[in-house]
Each structure stands twice: as C-alpha cells, then as structure tokens.
N, CA, C and O atoms as CSV, one atom per row, in Angstrom:
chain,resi,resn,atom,element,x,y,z
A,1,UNK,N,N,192.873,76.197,-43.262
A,1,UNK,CA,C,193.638,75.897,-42.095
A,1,UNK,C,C,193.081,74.642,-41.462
A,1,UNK,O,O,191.869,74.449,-41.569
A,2,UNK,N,N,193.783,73.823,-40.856
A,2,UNK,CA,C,193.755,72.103,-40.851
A,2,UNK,C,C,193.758,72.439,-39.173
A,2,UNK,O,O,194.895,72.714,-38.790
A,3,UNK,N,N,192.796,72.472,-38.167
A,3,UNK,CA,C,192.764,72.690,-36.690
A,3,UNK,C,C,193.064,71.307,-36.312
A,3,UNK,O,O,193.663,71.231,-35.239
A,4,UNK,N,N,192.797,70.103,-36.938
A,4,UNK,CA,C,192.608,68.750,-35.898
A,4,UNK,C,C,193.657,68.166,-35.447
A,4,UNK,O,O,193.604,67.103,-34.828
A,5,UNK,N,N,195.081,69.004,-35.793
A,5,UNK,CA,C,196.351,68.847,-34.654
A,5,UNK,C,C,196.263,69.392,-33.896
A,5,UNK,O,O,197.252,69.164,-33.201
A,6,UNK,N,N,195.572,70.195,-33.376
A,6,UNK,CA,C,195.333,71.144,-32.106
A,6,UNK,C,C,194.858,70.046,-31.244
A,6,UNK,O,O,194.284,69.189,-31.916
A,7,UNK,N,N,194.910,69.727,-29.724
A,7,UNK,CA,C,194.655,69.171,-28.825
A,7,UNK,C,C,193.269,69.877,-28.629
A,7,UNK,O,O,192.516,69.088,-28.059
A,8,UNK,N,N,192.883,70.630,-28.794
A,8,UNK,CA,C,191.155,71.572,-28.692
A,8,UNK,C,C,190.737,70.586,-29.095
A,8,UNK,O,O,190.315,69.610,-28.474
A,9,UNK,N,N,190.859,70.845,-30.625
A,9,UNK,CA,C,189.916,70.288,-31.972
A,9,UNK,C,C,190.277,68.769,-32.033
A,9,UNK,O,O,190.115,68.452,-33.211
A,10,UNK,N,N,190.555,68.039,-31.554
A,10,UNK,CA,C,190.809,66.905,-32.153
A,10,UNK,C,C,190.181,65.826,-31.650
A,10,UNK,O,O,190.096,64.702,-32.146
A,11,UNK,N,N,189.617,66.354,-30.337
A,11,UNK,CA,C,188.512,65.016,-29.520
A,11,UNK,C,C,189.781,64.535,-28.452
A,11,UNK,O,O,189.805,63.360,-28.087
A,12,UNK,N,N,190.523,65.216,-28.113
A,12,UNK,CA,C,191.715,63.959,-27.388
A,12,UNK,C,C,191.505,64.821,-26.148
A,12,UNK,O,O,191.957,65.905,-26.517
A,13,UNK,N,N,191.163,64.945,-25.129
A,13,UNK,CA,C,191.377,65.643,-24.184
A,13,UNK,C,C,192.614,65.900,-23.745
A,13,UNK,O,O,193.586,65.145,-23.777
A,14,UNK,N,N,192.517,67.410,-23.178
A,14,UNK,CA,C,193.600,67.835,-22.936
A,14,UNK,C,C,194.294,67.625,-21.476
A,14,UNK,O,O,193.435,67.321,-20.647
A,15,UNK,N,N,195.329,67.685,-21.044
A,15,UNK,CA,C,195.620,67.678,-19.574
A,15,UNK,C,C,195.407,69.102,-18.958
A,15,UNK,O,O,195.553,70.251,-19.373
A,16,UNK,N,N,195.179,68.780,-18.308
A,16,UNK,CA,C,194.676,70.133,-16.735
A,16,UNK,C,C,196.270,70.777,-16.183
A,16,UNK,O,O,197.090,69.952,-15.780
A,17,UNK,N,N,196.538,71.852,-16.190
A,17,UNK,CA,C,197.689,72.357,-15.479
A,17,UNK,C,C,197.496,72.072,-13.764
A,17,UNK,O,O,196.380,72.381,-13.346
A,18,UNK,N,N,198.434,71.536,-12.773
A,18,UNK,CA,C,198.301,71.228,-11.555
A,18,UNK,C,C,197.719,72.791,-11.186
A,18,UNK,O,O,197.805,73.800,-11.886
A,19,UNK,N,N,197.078,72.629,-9.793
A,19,UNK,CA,C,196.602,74.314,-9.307
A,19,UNK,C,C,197.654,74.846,-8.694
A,19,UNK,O,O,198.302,74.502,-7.705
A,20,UNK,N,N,197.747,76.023,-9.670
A,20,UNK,CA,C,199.185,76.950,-9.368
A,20,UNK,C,C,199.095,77.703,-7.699
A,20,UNK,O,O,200.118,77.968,-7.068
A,21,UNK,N,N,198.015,77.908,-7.291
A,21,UNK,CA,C,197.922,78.208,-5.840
A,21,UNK,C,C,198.408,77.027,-4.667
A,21,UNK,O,O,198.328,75.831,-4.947
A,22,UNK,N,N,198.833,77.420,-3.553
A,22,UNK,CA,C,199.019,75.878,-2.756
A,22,UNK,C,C,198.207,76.273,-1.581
A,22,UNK,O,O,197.914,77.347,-1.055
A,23,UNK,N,N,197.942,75.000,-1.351
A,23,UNK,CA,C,196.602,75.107,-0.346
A,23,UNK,C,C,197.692,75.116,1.090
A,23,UNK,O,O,198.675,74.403,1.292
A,24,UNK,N,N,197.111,76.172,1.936
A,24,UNK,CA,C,197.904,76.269,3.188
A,24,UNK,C,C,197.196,75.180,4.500
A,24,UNK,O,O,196.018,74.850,4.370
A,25,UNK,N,N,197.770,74.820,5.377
A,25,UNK,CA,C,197.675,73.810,6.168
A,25,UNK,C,C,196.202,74.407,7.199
A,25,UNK,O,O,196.113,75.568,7.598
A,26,UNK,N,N,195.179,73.336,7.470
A,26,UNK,CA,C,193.918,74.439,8.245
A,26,UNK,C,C,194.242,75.033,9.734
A,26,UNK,O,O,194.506,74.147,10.547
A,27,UNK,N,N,194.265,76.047,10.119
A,27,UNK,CA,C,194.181,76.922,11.077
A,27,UNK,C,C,193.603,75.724,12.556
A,27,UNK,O,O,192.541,75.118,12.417
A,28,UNK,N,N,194.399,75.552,13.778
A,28,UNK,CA,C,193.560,74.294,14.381
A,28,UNK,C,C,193.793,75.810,15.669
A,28,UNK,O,O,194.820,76.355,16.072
A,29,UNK,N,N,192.141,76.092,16.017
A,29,UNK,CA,C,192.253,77.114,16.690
A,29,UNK,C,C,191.811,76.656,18.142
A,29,UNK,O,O,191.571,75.463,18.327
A,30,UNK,N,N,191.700,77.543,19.145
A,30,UNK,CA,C,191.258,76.492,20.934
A,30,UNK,C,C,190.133,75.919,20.564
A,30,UNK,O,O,189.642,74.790,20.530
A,31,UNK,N,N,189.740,77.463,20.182
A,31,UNK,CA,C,187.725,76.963,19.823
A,31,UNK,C,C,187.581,75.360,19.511
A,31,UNK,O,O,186.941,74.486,20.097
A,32,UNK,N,N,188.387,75.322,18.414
A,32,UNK,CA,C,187.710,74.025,17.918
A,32,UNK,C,C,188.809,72.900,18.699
A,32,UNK,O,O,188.751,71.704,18.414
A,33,UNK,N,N,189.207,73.114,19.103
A,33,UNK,CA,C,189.637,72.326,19.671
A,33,UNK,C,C,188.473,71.396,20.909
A,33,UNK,O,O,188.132,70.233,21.123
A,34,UNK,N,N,188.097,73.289,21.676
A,34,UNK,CA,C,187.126,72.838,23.044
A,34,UNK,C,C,185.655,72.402,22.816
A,34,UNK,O,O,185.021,71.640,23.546
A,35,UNK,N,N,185.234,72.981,21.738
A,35,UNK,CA,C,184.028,72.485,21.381
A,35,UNK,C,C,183.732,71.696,20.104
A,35,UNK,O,O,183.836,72.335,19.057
A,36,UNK,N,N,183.377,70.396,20.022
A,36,UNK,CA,C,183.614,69.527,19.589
A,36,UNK,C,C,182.604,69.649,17.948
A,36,UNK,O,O,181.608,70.372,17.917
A,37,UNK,N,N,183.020,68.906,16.797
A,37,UNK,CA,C,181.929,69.052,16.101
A,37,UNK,C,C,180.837,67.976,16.106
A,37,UNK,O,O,180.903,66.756,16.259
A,38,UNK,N,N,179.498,69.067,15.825
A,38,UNK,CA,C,178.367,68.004,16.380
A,38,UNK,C,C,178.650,66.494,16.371
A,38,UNK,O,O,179.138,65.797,15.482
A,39,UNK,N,N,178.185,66.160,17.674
A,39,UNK,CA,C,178.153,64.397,17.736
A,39,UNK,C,C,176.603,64.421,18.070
A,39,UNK,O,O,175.874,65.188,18.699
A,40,UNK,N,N,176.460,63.484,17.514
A,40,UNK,CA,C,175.340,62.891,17.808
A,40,UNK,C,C,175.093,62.090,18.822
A,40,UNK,O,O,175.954,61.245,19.069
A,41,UNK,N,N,173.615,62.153,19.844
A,41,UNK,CA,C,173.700,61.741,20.829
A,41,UNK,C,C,173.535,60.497,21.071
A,41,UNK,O,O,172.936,59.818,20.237
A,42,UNK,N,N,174.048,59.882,22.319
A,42,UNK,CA,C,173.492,58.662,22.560
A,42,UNK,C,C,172.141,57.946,22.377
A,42,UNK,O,O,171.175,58.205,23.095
A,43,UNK,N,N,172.114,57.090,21.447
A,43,UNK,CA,C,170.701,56.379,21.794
A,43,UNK,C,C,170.339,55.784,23.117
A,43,UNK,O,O,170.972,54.932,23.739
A,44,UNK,N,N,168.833,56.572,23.562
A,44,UNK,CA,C,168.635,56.337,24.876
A,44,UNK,C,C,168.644,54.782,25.010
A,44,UNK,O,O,168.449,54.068,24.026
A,45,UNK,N,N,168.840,54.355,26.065
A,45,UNK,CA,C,168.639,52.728,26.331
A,45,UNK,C,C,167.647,51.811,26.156
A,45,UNK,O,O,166.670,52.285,25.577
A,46,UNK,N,N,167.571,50.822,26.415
A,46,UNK,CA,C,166.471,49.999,25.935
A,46,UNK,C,C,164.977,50.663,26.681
A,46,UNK,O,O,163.978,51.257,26.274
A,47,UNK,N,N,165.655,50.025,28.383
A,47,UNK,CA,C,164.606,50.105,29.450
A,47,UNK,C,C,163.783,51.705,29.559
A,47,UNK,O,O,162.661,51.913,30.019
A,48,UNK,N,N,164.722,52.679,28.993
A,48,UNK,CA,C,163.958,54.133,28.960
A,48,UNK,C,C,164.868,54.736,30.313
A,48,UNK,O,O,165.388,54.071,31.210
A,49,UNK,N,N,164.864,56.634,30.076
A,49,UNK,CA,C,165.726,56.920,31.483
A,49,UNK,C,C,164.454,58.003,31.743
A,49,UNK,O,O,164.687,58.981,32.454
A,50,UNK,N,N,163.459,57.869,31.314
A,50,UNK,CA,C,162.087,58.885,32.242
A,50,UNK,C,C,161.868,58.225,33.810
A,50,UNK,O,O,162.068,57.071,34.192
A,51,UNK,N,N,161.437,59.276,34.470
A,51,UNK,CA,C,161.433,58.781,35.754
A,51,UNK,C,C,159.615,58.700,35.856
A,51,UNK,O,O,158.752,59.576,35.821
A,52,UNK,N,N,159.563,57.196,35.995
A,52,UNK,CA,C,158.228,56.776,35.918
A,52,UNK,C,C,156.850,57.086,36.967
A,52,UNK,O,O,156.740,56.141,37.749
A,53,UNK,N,N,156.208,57.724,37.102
A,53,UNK,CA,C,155.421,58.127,38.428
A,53,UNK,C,C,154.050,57.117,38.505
A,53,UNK,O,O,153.013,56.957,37.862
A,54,UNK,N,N,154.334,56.869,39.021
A,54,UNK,CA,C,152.756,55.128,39.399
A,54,UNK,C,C,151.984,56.164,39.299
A,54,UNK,O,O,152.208,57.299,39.720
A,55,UNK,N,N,150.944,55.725,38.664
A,55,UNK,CA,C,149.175,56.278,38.782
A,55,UNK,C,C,148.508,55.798,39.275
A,55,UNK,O,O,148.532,54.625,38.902
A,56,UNK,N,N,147.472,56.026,40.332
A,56,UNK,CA,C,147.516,57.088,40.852
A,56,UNK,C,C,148.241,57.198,42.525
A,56,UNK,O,O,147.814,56.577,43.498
A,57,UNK,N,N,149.489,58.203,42.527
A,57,UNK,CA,C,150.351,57.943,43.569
A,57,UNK,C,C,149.567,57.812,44.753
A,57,UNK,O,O,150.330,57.655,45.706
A,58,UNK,N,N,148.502,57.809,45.063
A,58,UNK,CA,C,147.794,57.327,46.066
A,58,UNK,C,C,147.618,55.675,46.389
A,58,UNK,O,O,147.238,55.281,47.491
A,59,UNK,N,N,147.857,55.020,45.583
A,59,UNK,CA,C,148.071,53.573,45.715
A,59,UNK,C,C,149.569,53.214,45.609
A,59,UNK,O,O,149.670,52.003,45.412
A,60,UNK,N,N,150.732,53.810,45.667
A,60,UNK,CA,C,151.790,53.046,45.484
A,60,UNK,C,C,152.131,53.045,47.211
A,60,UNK,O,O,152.008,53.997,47.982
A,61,UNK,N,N,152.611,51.604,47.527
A,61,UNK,CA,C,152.700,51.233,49.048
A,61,UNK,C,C,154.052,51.867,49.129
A,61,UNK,O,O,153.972,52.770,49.961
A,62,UNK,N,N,154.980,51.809,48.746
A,62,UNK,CA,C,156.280,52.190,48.624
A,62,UNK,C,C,156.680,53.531,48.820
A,62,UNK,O,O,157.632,54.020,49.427
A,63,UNK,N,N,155.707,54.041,48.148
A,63,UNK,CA,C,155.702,55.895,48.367
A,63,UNK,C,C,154.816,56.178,49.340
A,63,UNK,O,O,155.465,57.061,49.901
A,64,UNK,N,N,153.795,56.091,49.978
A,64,UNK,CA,C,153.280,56.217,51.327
A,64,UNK,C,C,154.474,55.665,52.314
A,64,UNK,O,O,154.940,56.412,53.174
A,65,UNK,N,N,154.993,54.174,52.126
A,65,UNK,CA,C,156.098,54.098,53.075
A,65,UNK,C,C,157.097,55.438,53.511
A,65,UNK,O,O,157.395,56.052,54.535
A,66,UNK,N,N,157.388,55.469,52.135
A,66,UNK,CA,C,158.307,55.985,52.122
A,66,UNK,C,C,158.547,57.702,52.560
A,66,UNK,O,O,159.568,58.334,52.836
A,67,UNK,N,N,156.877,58.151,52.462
A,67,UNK,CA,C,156.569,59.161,52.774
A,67,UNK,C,C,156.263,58.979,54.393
A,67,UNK,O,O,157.036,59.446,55.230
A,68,UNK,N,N,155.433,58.479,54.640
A,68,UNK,CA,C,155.397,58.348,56.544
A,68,UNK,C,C,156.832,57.831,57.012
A,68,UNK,O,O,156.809,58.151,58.201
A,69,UNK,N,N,157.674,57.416,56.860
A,69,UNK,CA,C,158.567,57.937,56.951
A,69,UNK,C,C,159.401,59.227,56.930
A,69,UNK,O,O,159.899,59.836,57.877
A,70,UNK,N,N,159.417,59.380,56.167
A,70,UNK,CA,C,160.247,60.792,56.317
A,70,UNK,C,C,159.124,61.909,57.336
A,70,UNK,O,O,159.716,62.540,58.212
A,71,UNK,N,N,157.680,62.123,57.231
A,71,UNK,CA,C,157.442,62.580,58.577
A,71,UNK,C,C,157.618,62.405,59.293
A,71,UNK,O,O,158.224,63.357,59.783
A,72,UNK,N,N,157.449,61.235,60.306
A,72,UNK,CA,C,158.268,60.356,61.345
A,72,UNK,C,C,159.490,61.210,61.740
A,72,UNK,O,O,159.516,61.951,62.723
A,73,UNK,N,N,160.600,61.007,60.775
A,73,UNK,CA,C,161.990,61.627,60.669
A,73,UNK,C,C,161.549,63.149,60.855
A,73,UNK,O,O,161.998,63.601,61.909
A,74,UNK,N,N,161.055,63.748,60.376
A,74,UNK,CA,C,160.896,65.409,60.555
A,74,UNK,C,C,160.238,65.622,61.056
A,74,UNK,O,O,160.147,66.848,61.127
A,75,UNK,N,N,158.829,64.649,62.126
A,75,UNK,CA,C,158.094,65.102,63.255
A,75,UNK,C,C,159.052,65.146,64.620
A,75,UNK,O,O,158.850,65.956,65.525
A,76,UNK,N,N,160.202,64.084,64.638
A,76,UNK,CA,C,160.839,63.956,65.629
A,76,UNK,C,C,161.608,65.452,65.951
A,76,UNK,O,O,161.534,66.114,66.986
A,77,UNK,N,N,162.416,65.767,64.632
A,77,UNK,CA,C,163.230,67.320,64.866
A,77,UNK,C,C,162.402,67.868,64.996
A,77,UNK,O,O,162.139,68.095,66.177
A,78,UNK,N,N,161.394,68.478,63.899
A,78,UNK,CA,C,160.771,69.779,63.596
A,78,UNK,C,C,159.455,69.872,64.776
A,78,UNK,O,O,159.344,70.938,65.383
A,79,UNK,N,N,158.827,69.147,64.971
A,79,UNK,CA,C,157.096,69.088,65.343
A,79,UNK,C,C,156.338,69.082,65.203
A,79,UNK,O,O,155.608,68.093,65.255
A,80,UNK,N,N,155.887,70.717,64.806
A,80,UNK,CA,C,154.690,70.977,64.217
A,80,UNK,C,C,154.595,71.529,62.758
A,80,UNK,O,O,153.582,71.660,62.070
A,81,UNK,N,N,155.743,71.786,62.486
A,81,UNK,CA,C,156.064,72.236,61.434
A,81,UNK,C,C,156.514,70.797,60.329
A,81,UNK,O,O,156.834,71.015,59.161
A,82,UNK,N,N,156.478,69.486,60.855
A,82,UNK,CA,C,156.947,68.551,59.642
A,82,UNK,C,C,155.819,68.508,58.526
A,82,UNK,O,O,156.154,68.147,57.398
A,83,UNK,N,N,154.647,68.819,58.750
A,83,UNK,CA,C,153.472,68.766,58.052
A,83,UNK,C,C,153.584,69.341,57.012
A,83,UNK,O,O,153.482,68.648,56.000
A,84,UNK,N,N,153.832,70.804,56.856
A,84,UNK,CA,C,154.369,71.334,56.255
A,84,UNK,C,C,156.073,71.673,55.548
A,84,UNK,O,O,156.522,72.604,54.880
A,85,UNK,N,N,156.482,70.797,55.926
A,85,UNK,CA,C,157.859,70.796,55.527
A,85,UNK,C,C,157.670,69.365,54.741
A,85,UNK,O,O,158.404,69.290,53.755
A,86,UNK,N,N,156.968,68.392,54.934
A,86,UNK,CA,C,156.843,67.068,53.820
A,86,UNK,C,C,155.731,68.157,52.813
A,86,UNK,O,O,156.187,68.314,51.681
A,87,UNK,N,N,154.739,68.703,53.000
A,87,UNK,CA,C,154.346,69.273,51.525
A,87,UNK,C,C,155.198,69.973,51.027
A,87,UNK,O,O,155.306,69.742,49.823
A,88,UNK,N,N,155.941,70.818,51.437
A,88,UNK,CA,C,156.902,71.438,50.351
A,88,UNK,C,C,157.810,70.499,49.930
A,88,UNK,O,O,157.999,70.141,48.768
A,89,UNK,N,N,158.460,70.048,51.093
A,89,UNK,CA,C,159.977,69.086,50.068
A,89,UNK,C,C,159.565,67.868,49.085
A,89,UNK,O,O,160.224,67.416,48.148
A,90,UNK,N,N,158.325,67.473,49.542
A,90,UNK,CA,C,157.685,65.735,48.679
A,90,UNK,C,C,156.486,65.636,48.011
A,90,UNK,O,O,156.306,64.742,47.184
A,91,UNK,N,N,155.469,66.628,48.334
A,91,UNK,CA,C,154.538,66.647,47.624
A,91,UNK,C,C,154.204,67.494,46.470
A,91,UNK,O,O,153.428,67.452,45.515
A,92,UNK,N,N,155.249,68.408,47.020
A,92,UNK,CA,C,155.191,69.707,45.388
A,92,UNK,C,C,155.252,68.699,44.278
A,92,UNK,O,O,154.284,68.375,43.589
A,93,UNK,N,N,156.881,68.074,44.124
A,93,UNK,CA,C,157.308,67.682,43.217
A,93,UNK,C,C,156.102,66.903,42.581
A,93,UNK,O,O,155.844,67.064,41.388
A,94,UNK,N,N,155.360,66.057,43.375
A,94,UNK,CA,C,154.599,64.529,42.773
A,94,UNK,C,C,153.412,65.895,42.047
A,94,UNK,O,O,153.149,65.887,40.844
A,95,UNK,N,N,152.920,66.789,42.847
A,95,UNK,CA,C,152.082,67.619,42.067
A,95,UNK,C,C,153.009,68.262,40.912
A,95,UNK,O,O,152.238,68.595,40.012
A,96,UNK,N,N,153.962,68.487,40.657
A,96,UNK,CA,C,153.918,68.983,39.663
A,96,UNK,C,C,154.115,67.958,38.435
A,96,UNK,O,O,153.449,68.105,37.410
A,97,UNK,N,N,155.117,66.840,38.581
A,97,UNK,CA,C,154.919,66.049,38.089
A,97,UNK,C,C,153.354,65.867,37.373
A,97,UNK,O,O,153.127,66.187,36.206
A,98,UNK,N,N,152.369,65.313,38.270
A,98,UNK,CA,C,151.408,65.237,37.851
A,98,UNK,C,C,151.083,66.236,36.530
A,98,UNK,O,O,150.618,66.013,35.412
A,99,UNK,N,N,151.540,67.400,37.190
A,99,UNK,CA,C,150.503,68.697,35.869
A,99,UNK,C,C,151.223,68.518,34.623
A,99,UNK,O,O,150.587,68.706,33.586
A,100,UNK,N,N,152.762,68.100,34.533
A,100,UNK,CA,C,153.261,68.061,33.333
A,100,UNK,C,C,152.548,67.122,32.737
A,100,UNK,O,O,152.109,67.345,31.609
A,101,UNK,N,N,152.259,65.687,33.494
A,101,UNK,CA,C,151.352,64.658,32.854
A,101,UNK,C,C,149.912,64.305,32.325
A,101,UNK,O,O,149.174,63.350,32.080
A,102,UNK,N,N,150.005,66.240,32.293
A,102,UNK,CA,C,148.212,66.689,31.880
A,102,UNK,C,C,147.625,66.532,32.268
A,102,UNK,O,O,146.553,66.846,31.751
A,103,UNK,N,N,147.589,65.733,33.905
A,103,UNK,CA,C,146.358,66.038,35.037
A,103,UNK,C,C,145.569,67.321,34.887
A,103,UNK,O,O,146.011,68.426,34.575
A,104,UNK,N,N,144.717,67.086,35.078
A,104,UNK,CA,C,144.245,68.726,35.436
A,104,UNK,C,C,144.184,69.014,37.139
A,104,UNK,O,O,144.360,68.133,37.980
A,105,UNK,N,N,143.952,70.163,37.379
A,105,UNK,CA,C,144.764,71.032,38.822
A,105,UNK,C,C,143.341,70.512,39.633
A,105,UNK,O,O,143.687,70.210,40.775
A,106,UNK,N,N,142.023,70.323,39.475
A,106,UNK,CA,C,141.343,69.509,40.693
A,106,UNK,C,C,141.561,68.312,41.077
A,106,UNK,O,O,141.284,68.003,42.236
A,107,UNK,N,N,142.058,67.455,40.264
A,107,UNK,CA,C,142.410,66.167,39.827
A,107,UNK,C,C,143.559,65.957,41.064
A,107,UNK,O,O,143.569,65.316,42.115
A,108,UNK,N,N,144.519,66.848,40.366
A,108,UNK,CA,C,145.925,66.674,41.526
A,108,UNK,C,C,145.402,66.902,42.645
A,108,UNK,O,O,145.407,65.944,43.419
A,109,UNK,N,N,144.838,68.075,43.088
A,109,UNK,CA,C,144.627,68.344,44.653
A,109,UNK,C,C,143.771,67.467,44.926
A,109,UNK,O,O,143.839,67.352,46.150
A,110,UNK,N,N,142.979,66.751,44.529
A,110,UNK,CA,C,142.133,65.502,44.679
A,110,UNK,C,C,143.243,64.232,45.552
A,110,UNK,O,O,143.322,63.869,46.725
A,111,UNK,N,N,143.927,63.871,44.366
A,111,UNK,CA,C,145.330,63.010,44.546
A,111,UNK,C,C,146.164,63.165,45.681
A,111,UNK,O,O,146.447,62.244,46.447
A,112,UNK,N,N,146.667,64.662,45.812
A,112,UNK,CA,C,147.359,64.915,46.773
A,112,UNK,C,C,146.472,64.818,48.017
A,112,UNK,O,O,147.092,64.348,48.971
A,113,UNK,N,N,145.067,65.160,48.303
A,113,UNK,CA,C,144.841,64.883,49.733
A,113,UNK,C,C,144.421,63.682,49.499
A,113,UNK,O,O,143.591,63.324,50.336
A,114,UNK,N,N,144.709,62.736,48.521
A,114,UNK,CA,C,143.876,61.425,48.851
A,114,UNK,C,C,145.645,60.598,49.644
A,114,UNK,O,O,145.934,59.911,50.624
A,115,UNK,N,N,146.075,60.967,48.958
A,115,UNK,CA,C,148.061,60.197,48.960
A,115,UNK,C,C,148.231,61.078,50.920
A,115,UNK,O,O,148.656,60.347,51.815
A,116,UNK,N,N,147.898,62.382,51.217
A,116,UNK,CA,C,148.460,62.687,52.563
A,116,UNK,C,C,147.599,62.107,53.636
A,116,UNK,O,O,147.900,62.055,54.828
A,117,UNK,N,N,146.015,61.487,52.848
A,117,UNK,CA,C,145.398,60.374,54.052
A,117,UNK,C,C,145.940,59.424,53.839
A,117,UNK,O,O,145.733,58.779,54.866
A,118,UNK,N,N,146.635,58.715,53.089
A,118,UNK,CA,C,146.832,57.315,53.076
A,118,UNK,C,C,147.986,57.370,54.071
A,118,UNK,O,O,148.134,56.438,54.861
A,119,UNK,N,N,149.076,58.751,54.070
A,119,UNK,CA,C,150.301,58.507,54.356
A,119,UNK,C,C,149.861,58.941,55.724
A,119,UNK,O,O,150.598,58.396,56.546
A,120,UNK,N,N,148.829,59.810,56.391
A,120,UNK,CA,C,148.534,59.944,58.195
A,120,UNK,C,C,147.745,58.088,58.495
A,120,UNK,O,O,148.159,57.567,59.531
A,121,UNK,N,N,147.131,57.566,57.990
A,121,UNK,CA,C,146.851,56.289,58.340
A,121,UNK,C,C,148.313,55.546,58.493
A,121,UNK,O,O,148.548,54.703,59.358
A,122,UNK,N,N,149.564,56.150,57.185
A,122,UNK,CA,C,150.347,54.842,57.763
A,122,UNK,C,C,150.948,55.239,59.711
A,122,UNK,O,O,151.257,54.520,60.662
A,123,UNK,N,N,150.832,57.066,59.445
A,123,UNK,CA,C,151.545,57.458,60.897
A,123,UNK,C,C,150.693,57.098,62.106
A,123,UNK,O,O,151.137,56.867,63.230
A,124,UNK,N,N,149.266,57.076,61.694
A,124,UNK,CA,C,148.519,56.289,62.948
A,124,UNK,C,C,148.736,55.287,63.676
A,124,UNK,O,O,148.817,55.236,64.903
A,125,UNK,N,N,148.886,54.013,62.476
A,125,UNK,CA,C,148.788,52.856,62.783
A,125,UNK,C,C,150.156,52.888,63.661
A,125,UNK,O,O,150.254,52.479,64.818
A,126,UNK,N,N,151.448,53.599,62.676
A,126,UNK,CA,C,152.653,53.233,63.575
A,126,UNK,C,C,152.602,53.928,65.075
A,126,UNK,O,O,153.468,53.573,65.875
A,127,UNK,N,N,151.708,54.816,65.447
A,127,UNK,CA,C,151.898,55.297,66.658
A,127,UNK,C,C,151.113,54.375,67.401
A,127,UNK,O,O,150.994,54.691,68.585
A,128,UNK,N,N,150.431,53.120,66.985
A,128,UNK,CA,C,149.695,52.649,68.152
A,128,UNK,C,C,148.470,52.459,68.012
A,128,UNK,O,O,147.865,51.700,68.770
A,129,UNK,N,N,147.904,53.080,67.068
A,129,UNK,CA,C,146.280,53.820,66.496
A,129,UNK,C,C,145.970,54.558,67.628
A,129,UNK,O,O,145.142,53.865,68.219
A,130,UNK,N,N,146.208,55.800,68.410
A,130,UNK,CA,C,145.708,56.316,69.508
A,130,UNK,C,C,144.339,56.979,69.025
A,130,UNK,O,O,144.228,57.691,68.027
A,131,UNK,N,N,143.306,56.619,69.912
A,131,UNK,CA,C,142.226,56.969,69.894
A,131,UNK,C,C,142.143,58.794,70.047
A,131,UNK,O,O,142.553,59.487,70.978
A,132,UNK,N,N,141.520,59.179,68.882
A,132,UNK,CA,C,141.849,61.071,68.617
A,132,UNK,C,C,140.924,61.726,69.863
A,132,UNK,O,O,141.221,62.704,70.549
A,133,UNK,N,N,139.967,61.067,69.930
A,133,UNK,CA,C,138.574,61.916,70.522
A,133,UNK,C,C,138.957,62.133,72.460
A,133,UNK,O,O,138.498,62.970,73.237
A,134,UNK,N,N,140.033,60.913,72.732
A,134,UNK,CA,C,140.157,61.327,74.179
A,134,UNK,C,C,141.847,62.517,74.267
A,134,UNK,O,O,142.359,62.992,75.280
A,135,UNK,N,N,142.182,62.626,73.189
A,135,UNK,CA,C,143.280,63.812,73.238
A,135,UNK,C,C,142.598,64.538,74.356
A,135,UNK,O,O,141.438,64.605,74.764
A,136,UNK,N,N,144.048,65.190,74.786
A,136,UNK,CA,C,143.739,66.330,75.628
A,136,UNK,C,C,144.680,67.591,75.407
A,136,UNK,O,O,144.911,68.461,76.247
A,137,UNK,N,N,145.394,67.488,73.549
A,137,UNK,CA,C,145.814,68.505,73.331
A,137,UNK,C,C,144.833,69.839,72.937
A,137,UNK,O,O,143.632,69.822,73.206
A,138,UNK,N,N,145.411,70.863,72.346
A,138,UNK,CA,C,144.797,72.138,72.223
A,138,UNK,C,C,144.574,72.292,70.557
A,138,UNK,O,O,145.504,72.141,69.764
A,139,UNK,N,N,143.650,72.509,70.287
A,139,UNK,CA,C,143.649,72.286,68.566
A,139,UNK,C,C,144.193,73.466,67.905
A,139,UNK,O,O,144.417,73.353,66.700
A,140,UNK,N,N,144.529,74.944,68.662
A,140,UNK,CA,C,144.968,75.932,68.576
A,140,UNK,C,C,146.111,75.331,68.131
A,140,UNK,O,O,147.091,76.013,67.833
C-alpha cells in the first residue's frame, strides 16, 4: 500500500479545520467597569513630594516665627491654656515626625524643649522683654 498520496504521509502539511466553537462576545460587567485594571502609578516628580523637616527644628527661624505666632493668636483667646494647646496642635506632630526619622525619644524631648525656648524668647522679645523677677502675678 502506497501512503504518500495521503496529505499525513507526504510532508505537505495539512490545513487546520476553522474552530467549530464561536467565541461569544466578553461579559463588560459594573465591576470592571468601576475599578480599573492595574495602572501604574505616577512617577513621583523631580523635586520629591516628602514633606521635608529642617534639622534640628530648633534652628529653623521660620518655624519659631511661625510658632510664636500662633501662641500670640491662642494666648489672646485661650490664656492660660495656649501653652498647652500649641503642644498638642504643633509640637506633637514635629515630635512625631522626628521619631519616624529615627530620633531617639531623649533626643526629641531634648529638641522639643530646646524649639519651646527659642519660641518663649521670640514671645518675650515681642512683649517688650518685661523684666520676670518684678511680676506681681501668682505662680499658682
């Protein structure tokens, strides 16, 4: 029997039958609609978007300004209580900041009372420099 008329046997390749199944159209559901497929994110910018903290915040003039100020502003409402209302609202943050930046925790409280003398010298000077020792308030 002589096979090499057979399209098998003969080296000639054969043709492929088209695929008897038909491919149905893809399903476009909300989901994918609302949530997108991965994108990739923006490359951050040149200049960087970290928010930069001067070392050591005890020397930046700008942030003492900017801090005797805002006591100023909250000695006028509050009183006695702005002292404590600038450590919670302005100084937490710079301390914690700090600890993420691997300060260690004597270090900061070091920092922080060195940054809340710099910032009562700026409130001195602006009151006048009043001499402390002839007060005649109550230290109570």
């Amino acid at each position: 029997m002589d096979d090499s008329g057979l399209p098998l046997f003969s080296g000639i390749p054969a043709i492929e039958p088209p695929p008897s199944r038909k491919r149905r159209p893809e399903r476009r559901t909300l989901l994918a609609e609302l949530v997108p497929v991965h994108v990739e994110p923006p490359a951050p910018p040149a200049a960087g978007s970290a928010v930069l903290l001067p070392f050591p915040p005890s020397r930046d003039q700008r942030l003492i300004a900017d801090l005797a100020k805002a006591f100023i502003s909250l000695r006028r409402r509050h009183g006695r209580l702005c002292r404590a209302m600038l450590l919670d609202k302005r100084f937490r943050p710079i301390a914690t900041k700090l600890r993420r930046m691997g300060v260690q925790a004597p270090d900061v409280e070091a920092e922080l009372a060195r940054l809340e003398k710099a910032v009562a010298r700026v409130v001195w000077i602006h009151d006048g420099r009043p001499d402390c020792s002839s007060g005649g308030g109550s230290a109570a």
